[in-house]
C-alpha positions in Angstrom: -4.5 -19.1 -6.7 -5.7 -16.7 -9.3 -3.2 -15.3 -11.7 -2.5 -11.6 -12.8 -0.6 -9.8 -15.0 1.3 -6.7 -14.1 2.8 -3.8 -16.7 4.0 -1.3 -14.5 4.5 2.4 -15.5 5.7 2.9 -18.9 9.5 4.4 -19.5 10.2 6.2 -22.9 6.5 5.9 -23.5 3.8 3.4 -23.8 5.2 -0.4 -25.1 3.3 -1.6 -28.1 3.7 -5.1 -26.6 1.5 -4.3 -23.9 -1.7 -4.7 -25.4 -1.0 -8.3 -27.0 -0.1 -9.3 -23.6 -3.4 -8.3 -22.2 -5.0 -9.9 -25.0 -3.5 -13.1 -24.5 -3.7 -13.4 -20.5 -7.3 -12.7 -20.8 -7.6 -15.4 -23.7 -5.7 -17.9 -21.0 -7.8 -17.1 -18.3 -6.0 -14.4 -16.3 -8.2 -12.8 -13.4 -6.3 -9.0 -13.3 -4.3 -6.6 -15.3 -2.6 -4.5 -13.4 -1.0 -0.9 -14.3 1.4 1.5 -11.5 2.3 5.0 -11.4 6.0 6.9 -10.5 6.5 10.1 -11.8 5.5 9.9 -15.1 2.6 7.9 -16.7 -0.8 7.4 -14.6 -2.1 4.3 -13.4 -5.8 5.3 -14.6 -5.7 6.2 -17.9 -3.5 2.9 -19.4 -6.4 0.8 -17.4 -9.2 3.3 -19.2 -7.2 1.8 -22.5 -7.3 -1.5 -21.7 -10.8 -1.5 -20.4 -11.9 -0.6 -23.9 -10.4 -3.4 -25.5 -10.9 -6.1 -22.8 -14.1 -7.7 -22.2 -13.6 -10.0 -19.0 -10.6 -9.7 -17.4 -10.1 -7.4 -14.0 -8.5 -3.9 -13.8 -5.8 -3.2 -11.0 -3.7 -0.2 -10.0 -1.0 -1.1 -8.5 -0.7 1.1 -7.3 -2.3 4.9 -8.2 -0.1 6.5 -5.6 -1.8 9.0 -2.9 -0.1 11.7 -3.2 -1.4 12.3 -6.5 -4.6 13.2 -6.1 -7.2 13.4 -2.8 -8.8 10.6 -2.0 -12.4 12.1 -3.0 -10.1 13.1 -6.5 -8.9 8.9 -6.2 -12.5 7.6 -5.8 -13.9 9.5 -8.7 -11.5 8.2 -11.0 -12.5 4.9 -9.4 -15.9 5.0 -9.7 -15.8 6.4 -13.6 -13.6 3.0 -14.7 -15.5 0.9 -12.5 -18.7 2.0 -14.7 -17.0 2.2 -18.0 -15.2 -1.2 -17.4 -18.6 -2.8 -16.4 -17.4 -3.3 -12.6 -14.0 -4.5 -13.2 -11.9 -2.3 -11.5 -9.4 -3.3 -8.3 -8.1 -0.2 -6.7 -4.6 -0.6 -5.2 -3.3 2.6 -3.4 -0.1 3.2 -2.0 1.9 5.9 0.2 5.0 6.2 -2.0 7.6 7.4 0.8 9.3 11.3 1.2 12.0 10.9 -1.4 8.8 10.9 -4.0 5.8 12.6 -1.8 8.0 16.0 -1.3 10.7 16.2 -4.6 7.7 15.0 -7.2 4.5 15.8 -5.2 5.6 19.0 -3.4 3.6 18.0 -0.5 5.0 16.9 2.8 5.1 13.6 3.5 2.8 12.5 6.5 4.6 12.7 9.8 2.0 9.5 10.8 1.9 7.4 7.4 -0.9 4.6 9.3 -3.0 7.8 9.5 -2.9 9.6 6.9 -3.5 5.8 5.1 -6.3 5.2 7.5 -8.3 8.8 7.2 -7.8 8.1 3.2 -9.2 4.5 3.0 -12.0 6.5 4.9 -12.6 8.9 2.7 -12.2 6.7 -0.6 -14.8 4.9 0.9 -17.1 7.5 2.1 -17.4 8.6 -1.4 -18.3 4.9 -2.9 -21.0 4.0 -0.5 -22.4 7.5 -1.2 -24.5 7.3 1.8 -24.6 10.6 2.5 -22.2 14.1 2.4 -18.6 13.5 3.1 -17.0 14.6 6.1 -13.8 13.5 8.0 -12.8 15.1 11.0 -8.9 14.2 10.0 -5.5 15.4 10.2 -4.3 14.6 6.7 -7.9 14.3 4.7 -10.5 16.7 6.6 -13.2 17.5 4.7 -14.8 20.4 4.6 -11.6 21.7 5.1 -11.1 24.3 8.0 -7.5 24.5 8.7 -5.2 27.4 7.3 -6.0 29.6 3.9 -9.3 28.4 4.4 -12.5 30.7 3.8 -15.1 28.4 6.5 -17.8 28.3 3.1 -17.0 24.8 2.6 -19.9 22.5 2.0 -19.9 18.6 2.4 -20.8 17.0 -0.6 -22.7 13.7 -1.7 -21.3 12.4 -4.8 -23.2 13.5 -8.0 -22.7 9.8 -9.7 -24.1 7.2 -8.2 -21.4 4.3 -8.1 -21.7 1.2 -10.1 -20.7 -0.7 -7.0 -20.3 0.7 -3.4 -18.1 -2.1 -2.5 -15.1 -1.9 -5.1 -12.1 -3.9 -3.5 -9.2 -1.4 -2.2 -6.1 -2.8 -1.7 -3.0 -1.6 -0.3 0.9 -1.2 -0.8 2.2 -2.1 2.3 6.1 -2.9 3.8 6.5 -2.8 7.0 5.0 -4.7 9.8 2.4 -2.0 11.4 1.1 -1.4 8.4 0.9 -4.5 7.2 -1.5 -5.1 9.9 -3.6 -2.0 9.7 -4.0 -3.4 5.9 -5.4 -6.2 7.5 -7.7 -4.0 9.1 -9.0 -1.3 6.7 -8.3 -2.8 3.1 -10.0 -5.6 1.0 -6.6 -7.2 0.2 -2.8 -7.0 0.0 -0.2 -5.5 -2.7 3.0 -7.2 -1.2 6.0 -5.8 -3.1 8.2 -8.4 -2.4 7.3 -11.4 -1.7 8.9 -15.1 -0.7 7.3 -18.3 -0.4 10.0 -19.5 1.6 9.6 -16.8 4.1 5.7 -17.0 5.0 6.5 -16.8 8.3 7.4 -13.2 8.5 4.2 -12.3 7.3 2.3 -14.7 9.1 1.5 -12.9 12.5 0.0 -9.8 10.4 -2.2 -11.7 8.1 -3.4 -13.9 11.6 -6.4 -12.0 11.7 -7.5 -11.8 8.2 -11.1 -12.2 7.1 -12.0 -14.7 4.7 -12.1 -13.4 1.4 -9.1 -10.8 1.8 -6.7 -10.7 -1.3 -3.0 -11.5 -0.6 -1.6 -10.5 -4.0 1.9 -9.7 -4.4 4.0 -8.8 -7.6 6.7 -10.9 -9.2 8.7 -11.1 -12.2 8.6 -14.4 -14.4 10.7 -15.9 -17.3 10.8 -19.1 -19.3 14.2 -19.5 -20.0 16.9 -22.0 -20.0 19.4 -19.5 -18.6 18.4 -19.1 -15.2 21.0 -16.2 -14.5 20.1 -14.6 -17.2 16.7 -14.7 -16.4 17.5 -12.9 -13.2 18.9 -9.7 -14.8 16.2 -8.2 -15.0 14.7 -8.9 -11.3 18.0 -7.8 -10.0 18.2 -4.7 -12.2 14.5 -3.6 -10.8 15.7 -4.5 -7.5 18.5 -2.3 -7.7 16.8 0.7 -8.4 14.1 0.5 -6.3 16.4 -0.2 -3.5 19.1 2.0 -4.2 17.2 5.0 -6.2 13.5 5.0 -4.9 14.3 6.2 -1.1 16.5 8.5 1.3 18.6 7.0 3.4 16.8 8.1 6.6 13.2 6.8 4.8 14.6 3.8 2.4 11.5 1.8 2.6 12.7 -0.8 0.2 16.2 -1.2 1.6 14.3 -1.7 4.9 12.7 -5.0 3.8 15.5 -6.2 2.0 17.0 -6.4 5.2 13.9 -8.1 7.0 14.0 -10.7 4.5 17.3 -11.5 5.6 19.9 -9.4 3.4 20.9 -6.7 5.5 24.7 -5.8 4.2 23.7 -6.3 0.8 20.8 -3.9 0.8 22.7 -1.5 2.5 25.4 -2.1 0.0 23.3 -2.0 -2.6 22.3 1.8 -1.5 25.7 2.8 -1.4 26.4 2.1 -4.5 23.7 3.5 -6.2 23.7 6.4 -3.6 27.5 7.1 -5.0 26.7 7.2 -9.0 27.6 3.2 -9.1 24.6 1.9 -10.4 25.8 -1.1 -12.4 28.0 -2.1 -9.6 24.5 -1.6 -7.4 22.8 -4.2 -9.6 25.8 -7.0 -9.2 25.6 -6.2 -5.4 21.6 -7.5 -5.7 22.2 -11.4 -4.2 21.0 -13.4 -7.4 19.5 -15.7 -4.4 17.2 -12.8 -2.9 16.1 -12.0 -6.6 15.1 -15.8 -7.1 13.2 -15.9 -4.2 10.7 -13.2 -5.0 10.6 -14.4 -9.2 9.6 -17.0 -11.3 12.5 -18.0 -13.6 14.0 -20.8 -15.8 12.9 -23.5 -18.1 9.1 -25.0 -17.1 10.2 -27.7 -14.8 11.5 -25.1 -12.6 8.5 -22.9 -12.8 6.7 -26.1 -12.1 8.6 -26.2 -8.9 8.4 -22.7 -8.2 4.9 -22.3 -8.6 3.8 -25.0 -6.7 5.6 -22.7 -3.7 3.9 -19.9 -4.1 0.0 -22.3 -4.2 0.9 -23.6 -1.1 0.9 -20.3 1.3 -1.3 -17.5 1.7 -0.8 -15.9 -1.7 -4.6 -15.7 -4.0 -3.7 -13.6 -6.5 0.2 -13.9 -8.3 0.5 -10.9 -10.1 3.0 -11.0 -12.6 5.3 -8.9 -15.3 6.1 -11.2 -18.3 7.8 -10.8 -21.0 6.2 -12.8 -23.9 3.1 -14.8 -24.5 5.0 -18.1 -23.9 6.0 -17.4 -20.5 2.4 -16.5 -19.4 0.9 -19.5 -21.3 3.3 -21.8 -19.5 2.4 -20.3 -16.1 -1.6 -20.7 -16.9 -1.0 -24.3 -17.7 1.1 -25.0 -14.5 -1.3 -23.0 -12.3 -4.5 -24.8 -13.8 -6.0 -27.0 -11.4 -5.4 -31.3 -11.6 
């Protein structure tokens, strides 16, 4: 199992910590970096940063969201990094859901998410083999486009830049079941956002037809500490928002697997509260159990044990958001093999 090391999306601006922490992974043998994108700092540009002051280690988004830009728009950022980063790049897409899509995008959000995924993977892909003009006869990505507004003088196009590599690795942010398995299908790995090594089995019929080679690499927080609880603040304060503040109620995508991992009334609780204004009530409603399950957290035995967890399923790639140089030197040392 390969480790990575996730930042995220900045808040008040970029965290001078940031680049040490890169530093220092890729000096303890990290495979990945990997950036993300809300509504407010991009997923490219931080990696473009990073790139120029890395020399080894991988570039992920995870993930450049595809609402932000068209997939042809998505695979000319890719290709530019990927030749600027020397073939490093890992590009992790994801659908975001309505609440985001509509009130930040100010596009609708696709009435058939597994298509409008599907025709964009398509796309994203067209343009990297650059085998010839891109077309799509889609409902979400056609190109040329025909449908309304249009003037009929589009002209497919064959990508001016030749790719550094036809075959960068796409990998998608996936929740639920059906997509999960399209993933399978289409992608060249797996962004799992929650993910418990005690629960394998409720991913195991969609990753049953995997191909060898195919990335299973979900996100998690980690923490040496001696205070475990403590440790857990933080998962449990992420998990609050994102499942109380990052949905609608009629599209909560992250309160929805909550519940499929077995936490039902405290997801829904958790929504409520956050729903009603109640946010640091929302956070103590987050089950420090569920949080534990999908982190890495206390002193190094513990990590020992919880590590040797995650090696044993499907998991290749552990990305993870550390705090400090000591927590990702302990998790190198643990995860290096006997």
């Amino acid at each position: 199992m390969r480790l990575g090391l996730a930042l995220g999306y900045w808040g008040r601006g970029p965290d001078p910590r940031h680049l040490p922490l890169v530093r220092a992974a890729e000096r303890l043998g990290y495979d990945s970096v990997w950036t993300a994108e809300s509504w407010g700092s991009d997923a490219f540009t931080t990696l473009t940063w990073i790139a120029a002051h890395t020399e080894r280690i991988r570039l992920g988004t995870a993930v450049a969201q595809m609402a932000a830009r068209t997939p042809t728009a998505t695979a000319m950022h890719a290709l530019t990094l990927d030749h600027l980063s020397g073939g490093r790049l890992l590009l992790g897409l994801g659908l975001s859901g309505p609440q985001v899509v509509e009130g930040w995008y100010g596009r609708p959000f696709p009435d058939s998410p597994l298509t409008a995924t599907r025709e964009y993977v398509a796309v994203v892909r067209q343009v990297l083999r650059r085998e010839g003009p891109v077309r799509l006869d889609g409902r979400y990505c056609p190109l040329p486009y025909r449908g309304p507004g249009a003037r009929g003088l589009g002209r497919a196009l064959k990508p001016i830049t030749h790719p550094l590599r036809a075959d960068i690795p796409v990998l998608l942010g996936a929740e639920g079941p059906r997509n999960i398995a399209q993933t399978v299908r289409i992608a060249d790995g797996w962004l799992p956002l929650y993910w418990s090594p005690t629960r394998t089995d409720l991913y195991a019929p969609a990753l049953a037809g995997a191909r060898e080679g195919f990335l299973v690499a979900p996100l998690a927080q980690a923490r040496l500490c001696e205070d475990v609880a403590a440790g857990l603040r933080p998962v449990r304060a992420m998990l609050g928002f994102y499942v109380g503040g990052m949905g609608h109620p009629k599209a909560d995508f992250h309160a929805r697997l909550m519940a499929r991992m077995g936490f039902p009334e405290a997801a829904e609780r958790v929504r409520e509260l956050f729903a009603a204004g109640r946010r640091d009530e929302a956070v103590a409603a987050v089950p420090e159990e569920f949080a534990d399950e999908i982190s890495l957290v206390g002193p190094r035995a513990r990590l020992a044990r919880r590590l040797a967890l995650w090696r044993a399923g499907p998991v290749t790639d552990l990305l993870v958001t550390a705090p400090d140089p000591a927590t990702l030197r302990a998790l190198a040392e643990l995860n290096a093999p006997a």
